[in-house]
C-alpha positions as CSV (number, residue, x, y, z in Angstrom):
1,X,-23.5,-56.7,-60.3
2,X,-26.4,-55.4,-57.4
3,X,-25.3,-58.1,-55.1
4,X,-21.5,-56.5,-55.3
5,X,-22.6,-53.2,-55.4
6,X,-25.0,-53.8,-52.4
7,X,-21.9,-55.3,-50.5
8,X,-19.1,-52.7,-51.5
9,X,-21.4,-50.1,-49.8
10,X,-20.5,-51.4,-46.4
11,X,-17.6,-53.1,-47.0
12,X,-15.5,-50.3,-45.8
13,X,-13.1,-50.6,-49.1
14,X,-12.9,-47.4,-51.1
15,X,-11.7,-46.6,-54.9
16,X,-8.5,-49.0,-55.9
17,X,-9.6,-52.0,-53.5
18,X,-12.6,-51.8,-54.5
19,X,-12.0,-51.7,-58.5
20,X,-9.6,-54.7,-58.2
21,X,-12.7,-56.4,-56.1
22,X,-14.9,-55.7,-58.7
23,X,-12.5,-56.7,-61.6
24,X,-12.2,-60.4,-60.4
25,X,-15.8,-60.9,-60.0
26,X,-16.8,-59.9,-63.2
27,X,-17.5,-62.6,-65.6
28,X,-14.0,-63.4,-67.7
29,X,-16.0,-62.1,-71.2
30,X,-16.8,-58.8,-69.7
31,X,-13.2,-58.6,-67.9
32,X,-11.5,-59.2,-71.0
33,X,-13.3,-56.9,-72.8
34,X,-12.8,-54.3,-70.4
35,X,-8.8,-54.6,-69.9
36,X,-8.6,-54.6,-74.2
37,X,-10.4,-51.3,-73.8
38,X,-7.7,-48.0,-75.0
39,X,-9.7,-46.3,-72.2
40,X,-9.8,-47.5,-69.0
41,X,-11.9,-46.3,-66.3
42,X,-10.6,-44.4,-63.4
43,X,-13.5,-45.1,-60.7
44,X,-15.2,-47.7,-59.3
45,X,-18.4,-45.8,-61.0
46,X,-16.9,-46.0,-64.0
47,X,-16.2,-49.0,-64.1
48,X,-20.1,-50.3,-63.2
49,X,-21.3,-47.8,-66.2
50,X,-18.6,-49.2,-68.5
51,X,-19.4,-53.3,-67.1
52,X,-22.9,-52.8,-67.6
53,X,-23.0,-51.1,-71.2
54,X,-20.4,-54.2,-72.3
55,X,-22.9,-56.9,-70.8
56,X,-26.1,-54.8,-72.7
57,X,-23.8,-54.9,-75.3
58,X,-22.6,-58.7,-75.4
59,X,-26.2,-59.8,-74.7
60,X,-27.9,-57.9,-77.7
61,X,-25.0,-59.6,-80.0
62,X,-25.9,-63.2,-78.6
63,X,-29.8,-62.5,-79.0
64,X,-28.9,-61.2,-82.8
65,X,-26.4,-64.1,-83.3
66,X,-29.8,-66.3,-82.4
67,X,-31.5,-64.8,-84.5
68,X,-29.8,-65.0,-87.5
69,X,-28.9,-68.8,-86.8
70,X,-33.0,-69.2,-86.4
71,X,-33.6,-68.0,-90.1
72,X,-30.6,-70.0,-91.6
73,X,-31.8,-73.3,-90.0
């Protein structure tokens, strides 16, 4: 996500381009998680905040899932 925000800044695209850049370079678990969303965001800001708080998100529930398989085995 640095490495396309770092480009988008002089990329010369603005708002919709740019959220539609952004939403096919996400990884597919974070997209889909994103368009099942009832709220969607409306700005490119938005939708980094939102991304990023899915992946924290998604990544704590793998390192639990680990966890728990590491005391059951």
């Amino acid at each position: 996500m640095k490495e396309f925000r770092k480009t988008a800044k002089g990329s010369g695209y603005e708002e919709i381009p740019l959220v539609e850049e952004f939403k096919r370079r996400i990884s597919a678990i974070i997209h889909w998680r994103l368009m099942k969303s009832e709220w969607q965001p409306s700005s490119i800001k938005q939708w980094y905040d939102w991304a990023i708080a899915l992946n924290q998100d998604w990544r704590e529930n793998r390192r639990e899932e680990e966890r728990l398989r590491d005391r059951w085995e």
